[in-house]
gemmi code that builds the backbone of each chain (N, CA, C; Angstrom):
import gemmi

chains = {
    "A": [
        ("UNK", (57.947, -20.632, 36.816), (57.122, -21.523, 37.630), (57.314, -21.211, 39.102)),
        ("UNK", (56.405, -21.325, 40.000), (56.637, -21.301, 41.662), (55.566, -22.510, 41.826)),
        ("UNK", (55.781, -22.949, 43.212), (55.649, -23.983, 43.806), (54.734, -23.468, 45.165)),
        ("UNK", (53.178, -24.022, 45.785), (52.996, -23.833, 46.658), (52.469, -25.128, 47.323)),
        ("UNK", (52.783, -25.027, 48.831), (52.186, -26.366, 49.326), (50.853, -26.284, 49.726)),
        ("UNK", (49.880, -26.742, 49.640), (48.891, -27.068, 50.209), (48.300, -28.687, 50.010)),
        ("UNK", (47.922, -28.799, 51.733), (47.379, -30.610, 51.951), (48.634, -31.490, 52.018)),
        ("UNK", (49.779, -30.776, 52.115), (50.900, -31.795, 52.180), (51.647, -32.398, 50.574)),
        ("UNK", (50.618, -31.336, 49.849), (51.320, -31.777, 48.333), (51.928, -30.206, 47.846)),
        ("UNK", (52.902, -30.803, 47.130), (53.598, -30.060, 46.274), (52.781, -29.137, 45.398)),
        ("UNK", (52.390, -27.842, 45.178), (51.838, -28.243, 43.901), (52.273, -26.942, 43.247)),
        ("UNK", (52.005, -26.605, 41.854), (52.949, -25.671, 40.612), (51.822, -24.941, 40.426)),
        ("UNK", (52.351, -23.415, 40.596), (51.524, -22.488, 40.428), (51.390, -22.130, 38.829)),
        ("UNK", (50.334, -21.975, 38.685), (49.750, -21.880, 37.121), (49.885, -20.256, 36.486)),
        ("UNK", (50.200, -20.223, 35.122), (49.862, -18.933, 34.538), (49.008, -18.421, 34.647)),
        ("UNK", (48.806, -17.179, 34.556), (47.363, -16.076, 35.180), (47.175, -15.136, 33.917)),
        ("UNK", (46.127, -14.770, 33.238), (45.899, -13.366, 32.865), (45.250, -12.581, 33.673)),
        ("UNK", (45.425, -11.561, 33.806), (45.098, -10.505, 35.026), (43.382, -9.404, 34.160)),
        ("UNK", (42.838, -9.297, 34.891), (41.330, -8.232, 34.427), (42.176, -7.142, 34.282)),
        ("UNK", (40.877, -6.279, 33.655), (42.108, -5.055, 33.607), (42.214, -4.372, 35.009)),
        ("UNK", (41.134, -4.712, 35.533), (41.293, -3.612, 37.200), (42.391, -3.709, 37.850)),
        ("UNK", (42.909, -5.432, 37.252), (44.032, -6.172, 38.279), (45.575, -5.324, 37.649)),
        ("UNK", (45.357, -5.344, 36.037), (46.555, -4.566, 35.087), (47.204, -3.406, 35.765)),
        ("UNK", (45.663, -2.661, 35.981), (45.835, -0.766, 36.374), (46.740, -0.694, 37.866)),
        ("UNK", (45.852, -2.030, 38.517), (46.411, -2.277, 40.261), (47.993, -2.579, 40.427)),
        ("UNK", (48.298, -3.441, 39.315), (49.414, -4.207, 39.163), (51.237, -3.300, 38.657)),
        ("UNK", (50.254, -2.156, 38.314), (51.585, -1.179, 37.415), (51.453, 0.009, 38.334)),
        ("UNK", (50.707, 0.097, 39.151), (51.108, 1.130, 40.297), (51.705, 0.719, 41.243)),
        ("UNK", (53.059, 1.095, 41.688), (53.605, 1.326, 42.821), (52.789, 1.810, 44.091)),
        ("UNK", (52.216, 0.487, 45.061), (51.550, 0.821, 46.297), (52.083, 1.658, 47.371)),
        ("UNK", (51.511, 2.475, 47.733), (52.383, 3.700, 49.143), (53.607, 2.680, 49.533)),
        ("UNK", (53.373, 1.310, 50.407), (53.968, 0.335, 51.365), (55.147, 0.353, 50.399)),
        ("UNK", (54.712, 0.425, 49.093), (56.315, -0.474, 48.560), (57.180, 1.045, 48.349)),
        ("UNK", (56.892, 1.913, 47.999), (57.518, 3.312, 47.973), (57.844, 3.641, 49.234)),
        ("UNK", (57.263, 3.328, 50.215), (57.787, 3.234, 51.734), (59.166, 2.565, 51.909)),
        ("UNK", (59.074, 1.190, 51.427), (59.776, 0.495, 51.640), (60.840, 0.606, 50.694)),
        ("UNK", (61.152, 1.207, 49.823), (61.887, 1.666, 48.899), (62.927, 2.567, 49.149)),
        ("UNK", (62.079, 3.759, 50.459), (62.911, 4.832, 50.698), (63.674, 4.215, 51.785)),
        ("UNK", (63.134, 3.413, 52.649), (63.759, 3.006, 53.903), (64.934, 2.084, 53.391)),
        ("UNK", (64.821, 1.282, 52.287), (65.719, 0.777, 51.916), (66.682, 1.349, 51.215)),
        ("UNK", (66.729, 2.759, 50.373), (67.900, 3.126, 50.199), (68.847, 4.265, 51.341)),
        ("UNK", (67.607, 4.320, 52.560), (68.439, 4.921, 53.190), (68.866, 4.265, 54.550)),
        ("UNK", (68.854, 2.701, 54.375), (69.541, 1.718, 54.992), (71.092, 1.485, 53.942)),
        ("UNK", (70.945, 1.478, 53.015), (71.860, 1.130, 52.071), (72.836, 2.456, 52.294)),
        ("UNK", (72.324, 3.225, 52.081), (73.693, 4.880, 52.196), (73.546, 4.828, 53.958)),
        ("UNK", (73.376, 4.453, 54.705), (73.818, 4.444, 56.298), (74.911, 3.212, 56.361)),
        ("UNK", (74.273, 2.350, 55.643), (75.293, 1.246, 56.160), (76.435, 1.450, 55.006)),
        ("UNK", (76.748, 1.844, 53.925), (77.778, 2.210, 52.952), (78.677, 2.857, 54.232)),
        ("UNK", (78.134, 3.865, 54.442), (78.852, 4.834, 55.357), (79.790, 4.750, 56.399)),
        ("UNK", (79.092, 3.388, 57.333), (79.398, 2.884, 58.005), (80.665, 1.730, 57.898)),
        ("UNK", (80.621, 1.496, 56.604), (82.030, 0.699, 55.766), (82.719, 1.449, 55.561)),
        ("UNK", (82.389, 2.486, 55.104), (83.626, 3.360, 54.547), (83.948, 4.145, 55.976)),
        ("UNK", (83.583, 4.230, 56.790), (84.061, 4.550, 57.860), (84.809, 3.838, 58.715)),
        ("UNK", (84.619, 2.571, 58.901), (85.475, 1.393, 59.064), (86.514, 1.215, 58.649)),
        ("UNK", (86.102, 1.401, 57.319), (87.896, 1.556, 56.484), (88.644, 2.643, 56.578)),
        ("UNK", (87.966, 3.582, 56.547), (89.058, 5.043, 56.882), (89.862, 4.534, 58.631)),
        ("UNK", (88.757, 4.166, 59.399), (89.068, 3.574, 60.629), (90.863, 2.722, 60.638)),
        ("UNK", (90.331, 1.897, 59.893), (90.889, 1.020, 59.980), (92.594, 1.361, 59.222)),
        ("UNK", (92.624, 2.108, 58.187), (93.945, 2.580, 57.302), (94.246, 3.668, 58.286)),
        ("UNK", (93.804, 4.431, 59.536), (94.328, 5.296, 60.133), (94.619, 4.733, 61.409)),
        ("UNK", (94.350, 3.185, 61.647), (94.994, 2.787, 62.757), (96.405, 2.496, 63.272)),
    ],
    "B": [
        ("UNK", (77.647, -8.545, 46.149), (77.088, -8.042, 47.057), (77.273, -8.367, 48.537)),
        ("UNK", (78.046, -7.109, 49.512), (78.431, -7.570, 50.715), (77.960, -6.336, 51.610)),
        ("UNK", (77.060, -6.626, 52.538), (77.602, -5.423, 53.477), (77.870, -6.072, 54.968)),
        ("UNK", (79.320, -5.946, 55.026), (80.025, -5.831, 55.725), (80.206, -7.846, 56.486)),
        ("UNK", (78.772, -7.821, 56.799), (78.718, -9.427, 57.459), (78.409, -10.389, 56.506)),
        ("UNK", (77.627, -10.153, 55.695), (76.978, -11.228, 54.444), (77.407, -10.724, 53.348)),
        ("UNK", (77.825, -11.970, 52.280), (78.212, -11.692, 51.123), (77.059, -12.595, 49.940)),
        ("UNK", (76.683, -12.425, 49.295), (75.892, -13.010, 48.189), (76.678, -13.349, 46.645)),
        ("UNK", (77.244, -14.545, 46.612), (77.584, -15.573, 45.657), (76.728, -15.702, 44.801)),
        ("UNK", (77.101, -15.446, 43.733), (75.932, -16.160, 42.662), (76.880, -17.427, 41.740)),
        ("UNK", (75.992, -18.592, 42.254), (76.978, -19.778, 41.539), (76.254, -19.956, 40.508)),
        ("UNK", (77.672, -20.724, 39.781), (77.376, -21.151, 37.996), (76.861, -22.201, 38.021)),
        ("UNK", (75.959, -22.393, 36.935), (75.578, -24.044, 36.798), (76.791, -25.208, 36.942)),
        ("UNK", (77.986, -25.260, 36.485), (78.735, -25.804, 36.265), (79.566, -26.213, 37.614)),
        ("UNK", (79.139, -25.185, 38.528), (79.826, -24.937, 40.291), (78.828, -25.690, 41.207)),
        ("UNK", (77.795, -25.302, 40.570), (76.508, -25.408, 41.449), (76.453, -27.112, 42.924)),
        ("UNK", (76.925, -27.898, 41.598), (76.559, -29.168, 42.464), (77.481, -29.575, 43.356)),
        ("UNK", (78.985, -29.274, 42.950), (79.660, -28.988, 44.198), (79.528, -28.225, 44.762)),
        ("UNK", (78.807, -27.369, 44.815), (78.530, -26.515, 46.260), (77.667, -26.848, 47.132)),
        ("UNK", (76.897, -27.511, 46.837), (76.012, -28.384, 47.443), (76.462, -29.318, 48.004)),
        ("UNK", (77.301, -30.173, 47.770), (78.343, -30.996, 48.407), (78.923, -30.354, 49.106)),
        ("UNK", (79.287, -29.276, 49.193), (80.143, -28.345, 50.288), (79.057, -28.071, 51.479)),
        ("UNK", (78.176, -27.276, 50.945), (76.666, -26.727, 52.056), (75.724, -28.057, 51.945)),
        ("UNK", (75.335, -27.997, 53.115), (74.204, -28.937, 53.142), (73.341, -28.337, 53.622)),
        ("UNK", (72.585, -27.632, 53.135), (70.959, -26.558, 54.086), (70.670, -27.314, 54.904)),
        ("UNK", (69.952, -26.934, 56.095), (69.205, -27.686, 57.042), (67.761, -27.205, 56.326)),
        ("UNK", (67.311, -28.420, 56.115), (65.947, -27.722, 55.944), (65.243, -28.322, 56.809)),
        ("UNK", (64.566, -27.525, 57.566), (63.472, -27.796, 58.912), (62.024, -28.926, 58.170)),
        ("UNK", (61.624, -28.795, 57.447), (60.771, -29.208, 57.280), (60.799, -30.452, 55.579)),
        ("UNK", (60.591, -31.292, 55.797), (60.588, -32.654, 54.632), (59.874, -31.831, 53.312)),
        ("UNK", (58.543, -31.340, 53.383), (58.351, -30.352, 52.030), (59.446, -29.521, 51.583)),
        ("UNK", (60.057, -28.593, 52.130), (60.631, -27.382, 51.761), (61.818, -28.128, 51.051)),
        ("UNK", (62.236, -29.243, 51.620), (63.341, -30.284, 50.913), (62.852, -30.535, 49.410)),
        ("UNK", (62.027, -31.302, 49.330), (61.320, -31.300, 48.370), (61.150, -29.967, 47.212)),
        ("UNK", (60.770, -29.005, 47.903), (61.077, -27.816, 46.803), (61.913, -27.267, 46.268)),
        ("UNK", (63.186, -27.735, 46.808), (64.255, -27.324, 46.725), (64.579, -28.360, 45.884)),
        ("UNK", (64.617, -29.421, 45.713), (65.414, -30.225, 45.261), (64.707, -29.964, 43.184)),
        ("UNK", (62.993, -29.814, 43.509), (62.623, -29.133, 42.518), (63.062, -27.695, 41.939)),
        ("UNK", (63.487, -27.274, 42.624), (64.284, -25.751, 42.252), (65.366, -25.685, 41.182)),
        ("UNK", (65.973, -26.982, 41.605), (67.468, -27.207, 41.256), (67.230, -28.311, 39.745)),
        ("UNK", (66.345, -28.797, 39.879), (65.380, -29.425, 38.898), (65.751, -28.435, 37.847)),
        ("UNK", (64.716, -27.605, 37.818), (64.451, -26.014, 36.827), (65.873, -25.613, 36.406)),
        ("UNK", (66.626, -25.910, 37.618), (68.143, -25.171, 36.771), (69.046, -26.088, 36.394)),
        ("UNK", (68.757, -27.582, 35.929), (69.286, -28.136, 35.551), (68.798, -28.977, 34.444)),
        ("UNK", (67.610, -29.657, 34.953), (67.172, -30.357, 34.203), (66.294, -29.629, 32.799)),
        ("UNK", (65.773, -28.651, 32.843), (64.371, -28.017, 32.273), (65.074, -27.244, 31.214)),
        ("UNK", (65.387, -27.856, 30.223), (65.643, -26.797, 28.926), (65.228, -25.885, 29.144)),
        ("UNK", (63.857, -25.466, 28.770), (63.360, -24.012, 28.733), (63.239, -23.464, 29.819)),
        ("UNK", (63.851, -23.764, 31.108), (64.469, -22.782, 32.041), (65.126, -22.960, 32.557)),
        ("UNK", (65.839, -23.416, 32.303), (67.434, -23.452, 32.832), (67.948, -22.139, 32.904)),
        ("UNK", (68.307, -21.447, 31.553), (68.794, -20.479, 31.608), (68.024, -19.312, 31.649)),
        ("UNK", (66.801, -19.645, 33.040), (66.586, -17.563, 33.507), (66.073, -18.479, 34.879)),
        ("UNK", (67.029, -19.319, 35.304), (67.017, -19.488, 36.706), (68.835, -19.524, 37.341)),
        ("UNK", (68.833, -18.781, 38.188), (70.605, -18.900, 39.106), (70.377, -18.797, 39.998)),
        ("UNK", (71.210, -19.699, 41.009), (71.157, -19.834, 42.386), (72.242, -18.786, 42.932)),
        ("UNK", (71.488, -18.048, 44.232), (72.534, -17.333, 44.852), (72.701, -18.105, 46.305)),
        ("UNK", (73.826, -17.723, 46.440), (73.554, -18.532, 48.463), (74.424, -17.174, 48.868)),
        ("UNK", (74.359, -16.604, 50.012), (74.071, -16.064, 51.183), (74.894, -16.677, 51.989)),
        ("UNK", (76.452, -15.838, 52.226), (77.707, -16.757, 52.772), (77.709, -15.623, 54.476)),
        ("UNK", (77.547, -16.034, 55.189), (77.818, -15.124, 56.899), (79.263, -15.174, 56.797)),
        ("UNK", (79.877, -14.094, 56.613), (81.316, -13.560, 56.803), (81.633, -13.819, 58.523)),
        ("UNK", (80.791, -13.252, 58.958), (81.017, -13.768, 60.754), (81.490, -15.040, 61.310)),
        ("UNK", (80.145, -15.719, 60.706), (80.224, -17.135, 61.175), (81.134, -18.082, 59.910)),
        ("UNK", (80.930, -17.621, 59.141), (81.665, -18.665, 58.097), (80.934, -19.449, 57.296)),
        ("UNK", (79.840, -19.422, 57.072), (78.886, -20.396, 56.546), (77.765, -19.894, 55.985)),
        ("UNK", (77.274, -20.856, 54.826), (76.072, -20.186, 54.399), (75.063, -20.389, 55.022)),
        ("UNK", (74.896, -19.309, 54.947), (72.781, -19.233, 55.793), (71.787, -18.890, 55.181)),
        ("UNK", (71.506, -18.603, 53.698), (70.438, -18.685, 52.708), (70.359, -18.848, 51.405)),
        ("UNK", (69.496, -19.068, 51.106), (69.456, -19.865, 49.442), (68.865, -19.010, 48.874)),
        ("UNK", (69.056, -18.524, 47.634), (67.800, -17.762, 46.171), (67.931, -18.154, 45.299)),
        ("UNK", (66.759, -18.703, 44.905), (66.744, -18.754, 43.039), (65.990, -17.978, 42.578)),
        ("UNK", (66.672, -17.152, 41.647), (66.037, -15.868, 41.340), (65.992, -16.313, 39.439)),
        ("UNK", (64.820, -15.802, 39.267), (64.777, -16.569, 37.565), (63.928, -14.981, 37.056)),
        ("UNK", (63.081, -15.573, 36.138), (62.179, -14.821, 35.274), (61.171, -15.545, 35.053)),
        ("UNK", (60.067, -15.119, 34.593), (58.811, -15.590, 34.442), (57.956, -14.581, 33.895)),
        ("UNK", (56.851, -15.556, 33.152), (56.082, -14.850, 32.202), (54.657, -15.160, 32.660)),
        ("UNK", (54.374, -16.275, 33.756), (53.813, -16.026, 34.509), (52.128, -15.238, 34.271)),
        ("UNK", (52.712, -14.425, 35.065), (52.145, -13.099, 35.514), (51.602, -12.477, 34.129)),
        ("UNK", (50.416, -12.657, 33.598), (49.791, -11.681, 32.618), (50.863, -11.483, 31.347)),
        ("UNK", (51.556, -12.451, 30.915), (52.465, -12.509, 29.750), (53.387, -11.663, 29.618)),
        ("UNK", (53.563, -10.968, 31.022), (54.932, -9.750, 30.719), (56.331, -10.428, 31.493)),
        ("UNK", (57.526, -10.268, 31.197), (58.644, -10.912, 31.631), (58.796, -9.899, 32.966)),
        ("UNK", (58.753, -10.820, 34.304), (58.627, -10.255, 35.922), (60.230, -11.018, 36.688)),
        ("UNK", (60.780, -10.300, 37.290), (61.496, -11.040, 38.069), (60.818, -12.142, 38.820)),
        ("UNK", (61.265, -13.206, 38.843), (60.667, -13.985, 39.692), (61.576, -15.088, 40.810)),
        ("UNK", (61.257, -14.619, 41.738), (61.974, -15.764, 43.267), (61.161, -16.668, 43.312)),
        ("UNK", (61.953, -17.824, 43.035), (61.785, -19.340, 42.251), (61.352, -19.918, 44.100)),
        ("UNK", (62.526, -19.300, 44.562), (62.817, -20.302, 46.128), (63.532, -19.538, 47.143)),
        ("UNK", (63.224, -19.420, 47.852), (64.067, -18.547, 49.134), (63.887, -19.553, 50.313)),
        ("UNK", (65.609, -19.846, 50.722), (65.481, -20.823, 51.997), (66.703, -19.589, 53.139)),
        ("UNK", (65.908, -19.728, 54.419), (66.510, -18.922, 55.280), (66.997, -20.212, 56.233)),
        ("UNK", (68.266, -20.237, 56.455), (68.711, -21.495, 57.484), (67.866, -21.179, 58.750)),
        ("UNK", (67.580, -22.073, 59.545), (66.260, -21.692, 60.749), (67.107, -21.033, 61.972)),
        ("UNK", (68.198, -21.229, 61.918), (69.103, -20.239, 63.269), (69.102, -19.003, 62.708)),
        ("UNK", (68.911, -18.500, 61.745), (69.098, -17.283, 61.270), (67.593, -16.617, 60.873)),
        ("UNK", (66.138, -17.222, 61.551), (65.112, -16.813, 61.233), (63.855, -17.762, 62.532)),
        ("UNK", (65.081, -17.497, 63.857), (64.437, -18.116, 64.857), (64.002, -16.565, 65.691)),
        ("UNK", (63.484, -16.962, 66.402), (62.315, -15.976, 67.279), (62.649, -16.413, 68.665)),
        ("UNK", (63.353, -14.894, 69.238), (64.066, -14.967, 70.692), (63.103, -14.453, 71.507)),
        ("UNK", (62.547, -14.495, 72.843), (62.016, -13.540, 73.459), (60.585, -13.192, 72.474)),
        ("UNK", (60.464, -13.453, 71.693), (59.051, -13.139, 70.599), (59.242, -12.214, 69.886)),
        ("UNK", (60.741, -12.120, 69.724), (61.519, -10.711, 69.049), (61.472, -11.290, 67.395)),
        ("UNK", (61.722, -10.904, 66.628), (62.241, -10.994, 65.214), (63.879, -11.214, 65.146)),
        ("UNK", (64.293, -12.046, 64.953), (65.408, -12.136, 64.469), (66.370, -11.038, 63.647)),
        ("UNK", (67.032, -10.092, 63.714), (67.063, -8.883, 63.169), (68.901, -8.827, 63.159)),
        ("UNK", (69.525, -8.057, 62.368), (70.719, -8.001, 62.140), (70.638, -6.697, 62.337)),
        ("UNK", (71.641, -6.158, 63.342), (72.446, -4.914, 63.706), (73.034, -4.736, 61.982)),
        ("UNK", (74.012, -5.595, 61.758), (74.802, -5.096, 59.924), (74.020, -4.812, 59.205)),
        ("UNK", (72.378, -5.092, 58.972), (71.604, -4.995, 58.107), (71.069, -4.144, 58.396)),
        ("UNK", (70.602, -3.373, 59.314), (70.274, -1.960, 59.899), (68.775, -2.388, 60.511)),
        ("UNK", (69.124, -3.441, 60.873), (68.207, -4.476, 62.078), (66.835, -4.668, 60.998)),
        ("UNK", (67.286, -5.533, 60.394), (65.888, -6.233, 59.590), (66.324, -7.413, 59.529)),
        ("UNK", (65.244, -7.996, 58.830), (65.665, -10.051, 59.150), (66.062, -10.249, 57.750)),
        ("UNK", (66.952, -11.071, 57.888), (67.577, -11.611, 56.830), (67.105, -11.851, 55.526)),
        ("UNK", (66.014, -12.174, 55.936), (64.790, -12.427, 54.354), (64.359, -11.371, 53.989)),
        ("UNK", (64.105, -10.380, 54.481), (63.748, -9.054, 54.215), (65.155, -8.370, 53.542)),
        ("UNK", (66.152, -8.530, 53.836), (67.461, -7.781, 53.373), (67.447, -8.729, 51.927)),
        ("UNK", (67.154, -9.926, 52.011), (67.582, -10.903, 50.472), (65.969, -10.331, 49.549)),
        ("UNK", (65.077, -10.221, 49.974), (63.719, -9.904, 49.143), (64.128, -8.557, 48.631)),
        ("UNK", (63.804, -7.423, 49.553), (63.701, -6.216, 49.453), (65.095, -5.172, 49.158)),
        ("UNK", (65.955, -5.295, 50.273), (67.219, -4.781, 49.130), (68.265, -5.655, 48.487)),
        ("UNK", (68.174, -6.382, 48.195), (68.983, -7.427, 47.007), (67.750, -7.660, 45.995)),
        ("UNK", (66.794, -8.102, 46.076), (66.323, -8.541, 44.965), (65.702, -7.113, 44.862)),
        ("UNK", (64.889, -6.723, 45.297), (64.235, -5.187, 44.912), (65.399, -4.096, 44.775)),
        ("UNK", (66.020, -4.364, 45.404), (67.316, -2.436, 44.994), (68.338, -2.925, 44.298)),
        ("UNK", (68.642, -4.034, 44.467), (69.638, -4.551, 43.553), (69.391, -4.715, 41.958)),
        ("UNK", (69.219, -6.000, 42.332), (68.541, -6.499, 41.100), (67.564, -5.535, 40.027)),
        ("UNK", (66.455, -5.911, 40.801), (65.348, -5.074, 40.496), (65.302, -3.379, 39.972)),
        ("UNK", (66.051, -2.881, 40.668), (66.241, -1.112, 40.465), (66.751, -1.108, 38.968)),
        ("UNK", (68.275, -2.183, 39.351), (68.805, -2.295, 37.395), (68.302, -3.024, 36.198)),
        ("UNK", (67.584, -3.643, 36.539), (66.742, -4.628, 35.455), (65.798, -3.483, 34.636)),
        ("UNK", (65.000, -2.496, 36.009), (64.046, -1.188, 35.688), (64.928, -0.695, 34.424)),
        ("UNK", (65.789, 0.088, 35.380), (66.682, 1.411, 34.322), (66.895, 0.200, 32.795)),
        ("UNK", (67.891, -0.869, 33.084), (68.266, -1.325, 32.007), (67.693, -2.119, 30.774)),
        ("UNK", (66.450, -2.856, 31.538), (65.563, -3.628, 30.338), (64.114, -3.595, 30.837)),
        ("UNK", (63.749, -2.286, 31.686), (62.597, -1.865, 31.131), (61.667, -3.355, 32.444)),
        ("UNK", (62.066, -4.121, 32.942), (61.235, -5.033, 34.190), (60.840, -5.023, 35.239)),
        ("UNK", (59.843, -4.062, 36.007), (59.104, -3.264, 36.212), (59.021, -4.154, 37.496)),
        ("UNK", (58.843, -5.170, 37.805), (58.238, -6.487, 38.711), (58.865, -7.428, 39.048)),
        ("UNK", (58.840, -7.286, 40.586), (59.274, -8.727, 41.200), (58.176, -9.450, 41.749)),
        ("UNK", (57.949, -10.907, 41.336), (56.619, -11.816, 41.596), (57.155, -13.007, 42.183)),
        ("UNK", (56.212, -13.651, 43.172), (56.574, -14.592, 43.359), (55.292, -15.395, 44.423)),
        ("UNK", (55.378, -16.681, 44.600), (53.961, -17.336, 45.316), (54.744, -17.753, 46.204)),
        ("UNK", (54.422, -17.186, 48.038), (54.357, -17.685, 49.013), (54.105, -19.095, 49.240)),
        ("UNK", (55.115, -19.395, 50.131), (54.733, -21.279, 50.494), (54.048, -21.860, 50.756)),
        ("UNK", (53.557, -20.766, 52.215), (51.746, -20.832, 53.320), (51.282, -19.355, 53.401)),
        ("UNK", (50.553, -19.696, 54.154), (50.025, -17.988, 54.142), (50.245, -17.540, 55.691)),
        ("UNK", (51.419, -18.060, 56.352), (52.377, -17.258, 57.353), (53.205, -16.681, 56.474)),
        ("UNK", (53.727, -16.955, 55.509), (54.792, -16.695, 54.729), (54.432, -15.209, 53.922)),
        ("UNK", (53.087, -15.208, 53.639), (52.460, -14.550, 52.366), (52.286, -13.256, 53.444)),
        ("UNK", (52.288, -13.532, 55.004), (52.012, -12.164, 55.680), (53.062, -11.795, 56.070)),
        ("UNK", (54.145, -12.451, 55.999), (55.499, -12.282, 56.196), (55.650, -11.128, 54.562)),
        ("UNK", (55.753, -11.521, 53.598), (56.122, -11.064, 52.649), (54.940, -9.625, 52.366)),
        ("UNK", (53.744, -9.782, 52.669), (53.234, -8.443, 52.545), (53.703, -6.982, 53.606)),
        ("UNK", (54.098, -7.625, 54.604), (54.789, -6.658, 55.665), (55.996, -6.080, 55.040)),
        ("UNK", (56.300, -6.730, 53.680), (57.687, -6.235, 52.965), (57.518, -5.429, 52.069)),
        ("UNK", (55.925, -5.723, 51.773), (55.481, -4.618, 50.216), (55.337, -5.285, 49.708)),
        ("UNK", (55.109, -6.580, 49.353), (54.754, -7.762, 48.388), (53.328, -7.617, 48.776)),
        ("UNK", (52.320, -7.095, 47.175), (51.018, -7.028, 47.335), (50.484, -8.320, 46.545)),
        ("UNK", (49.918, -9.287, 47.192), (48.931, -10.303, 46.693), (47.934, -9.812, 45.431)),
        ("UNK", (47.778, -10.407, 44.675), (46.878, -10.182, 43.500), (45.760, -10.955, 43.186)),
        ("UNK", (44.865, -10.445, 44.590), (43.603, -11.396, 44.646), (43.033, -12.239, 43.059)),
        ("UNK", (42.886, -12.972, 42.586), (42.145, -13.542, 41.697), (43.245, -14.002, 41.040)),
        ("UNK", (44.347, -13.596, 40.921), (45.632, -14.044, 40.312), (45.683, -15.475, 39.683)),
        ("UNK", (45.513, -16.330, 41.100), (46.011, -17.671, 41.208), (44.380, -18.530, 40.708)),
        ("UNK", (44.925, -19.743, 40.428), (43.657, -20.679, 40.002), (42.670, -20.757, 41.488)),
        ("UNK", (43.325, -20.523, 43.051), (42.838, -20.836, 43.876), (43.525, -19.665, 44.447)),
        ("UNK", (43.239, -19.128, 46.156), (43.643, -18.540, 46.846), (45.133, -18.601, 47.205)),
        ("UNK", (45.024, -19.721, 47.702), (46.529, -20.428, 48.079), (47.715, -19.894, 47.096)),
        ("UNK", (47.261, -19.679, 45.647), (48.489, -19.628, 44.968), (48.763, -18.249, 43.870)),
        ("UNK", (47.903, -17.248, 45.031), (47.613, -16.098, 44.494), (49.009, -15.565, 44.309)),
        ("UNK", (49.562, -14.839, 43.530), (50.913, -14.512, 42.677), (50.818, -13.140, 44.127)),
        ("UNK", (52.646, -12.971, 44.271), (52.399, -11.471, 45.129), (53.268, -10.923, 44.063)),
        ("UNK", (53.175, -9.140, 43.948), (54.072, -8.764, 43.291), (54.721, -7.257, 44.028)),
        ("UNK", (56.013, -7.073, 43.745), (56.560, -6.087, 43.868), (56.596, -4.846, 43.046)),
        ("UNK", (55.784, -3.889, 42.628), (56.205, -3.009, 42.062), (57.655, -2.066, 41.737)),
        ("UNK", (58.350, -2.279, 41.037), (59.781, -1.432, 41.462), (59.356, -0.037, 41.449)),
        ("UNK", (59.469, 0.918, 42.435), (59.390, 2.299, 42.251), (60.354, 2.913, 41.159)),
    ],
}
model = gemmi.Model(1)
for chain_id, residues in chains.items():
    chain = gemmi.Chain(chain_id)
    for i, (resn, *xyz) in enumerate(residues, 1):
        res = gemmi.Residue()
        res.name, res.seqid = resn, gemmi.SeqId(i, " ")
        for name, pos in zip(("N", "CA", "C"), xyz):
            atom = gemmi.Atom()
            atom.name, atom.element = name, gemmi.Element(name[0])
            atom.pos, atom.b_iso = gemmi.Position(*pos), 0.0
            res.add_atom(atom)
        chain.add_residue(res)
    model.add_chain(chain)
structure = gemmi.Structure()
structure.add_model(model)
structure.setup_entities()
């Protein structure tokens, strides 16, 4: 279930069946999110790096 | 899950309500209270979902305190296939205020905003990447609050699924996992 507000009320977002155009749309990975995919694992191995560098830092102080 | 400043807790049902007694969210706005308190509803009260909803909170190692909420569940939702689904995401408002007309952004996080680090790499690289490899769940879904929110979340890769929803307002967004 999710929840959206509109008019100041609460209200519960309903089950969907999708067309098929929406199916085909829905199971491809859009450019933006493969974008955002790469940038995010190479935020993740920069900032790893940056810990483990800290710690080497830090046991050689 | 920690890097370096924020750590992500995932509490047990059984923990849950004292922790809440411990944190008290600020929530800026009397609705979002309200949704929340329904959130916690789902993971307590609701037999049939109780168990594919868990709350994570979002502890600032810096400051000492928690500064965001997730309920991250499952849902079938979405065209009858089992999708990750973010039930509720609360960002404490000091940690998603707007300086100078800047974005709120974390140097530890490799300068992205906090909601973007809990959506996109915790729930999408985390979560999401192993759910793929391990049981085959392809999708993270979830319905925006307003539709500041919904352009907030498409700037993340969350694509709206025009016709989705019974109405506009409650059009489903989804994440594809690469």
């Amino acid at each position: 279930m999710g929840y959206v507000i509109r008019n100041n009320e609460i209200q519960v977002a309903r089950k969907v069946t999708l067309t098929p155009e929406l199916k085909t749309r829905m199971y491809q990975p859009t450019q933006r999110q493969q974008d955002m995919k790469a940038r995010m694992l190479k935020r993740k191995k920069l900032l790893t790096t940056q810990i483990r560098t800290q710690e080497s830092n830090a046991i050689f102080a | 899950m920690s890097f370096s400043r924020f750590n992500i807790e995932i509490i047990s049902q059984q923990d849950i309500r004292a922790k809440f007694e411990e944190y008290k969210p600020n929530f800026s706005k009397p609705k979002i209270e309200e949704i929340f308190k329904k959130t916690l509803e789902l993971c307590y009260d609701t037999p049939d979902t109780n168990f594919t909803n868990v709350i994570h909170l979002c502890y600032d190692l810096q400051e000492e305190r928690y500064c965001a909420i997730l309920n991250i569940g499952t849902t079938i939702s979405v065209d009858d296939i089992v999708s990750i689904h973010v039930e509720f995401l609360f960002v404490e408002p000091d940690y998603r205020k707007h300086t100078n007309e800047q974005q709120h952004t974390f140097e530890e996080l490799g300068f992205i905003k906090l909601s973007e680090y809990l959506l996109v790499d915790y729930v999408v690289g985390t979560i999401g990447m192993s759910s793929k490899r391990m049981l085959g769940i392809g999708l993270v879904a979830l319905t925006p609050v307003n539709d500041a929110v919904r352009e907030i979340y498409t700037s993340y890769g969350f694509d709206s699924i025009a016709g989705s929803g019974p109405n506009e307002f409650e059009d489903w967004m989804i994440f594809n996992i690469p």
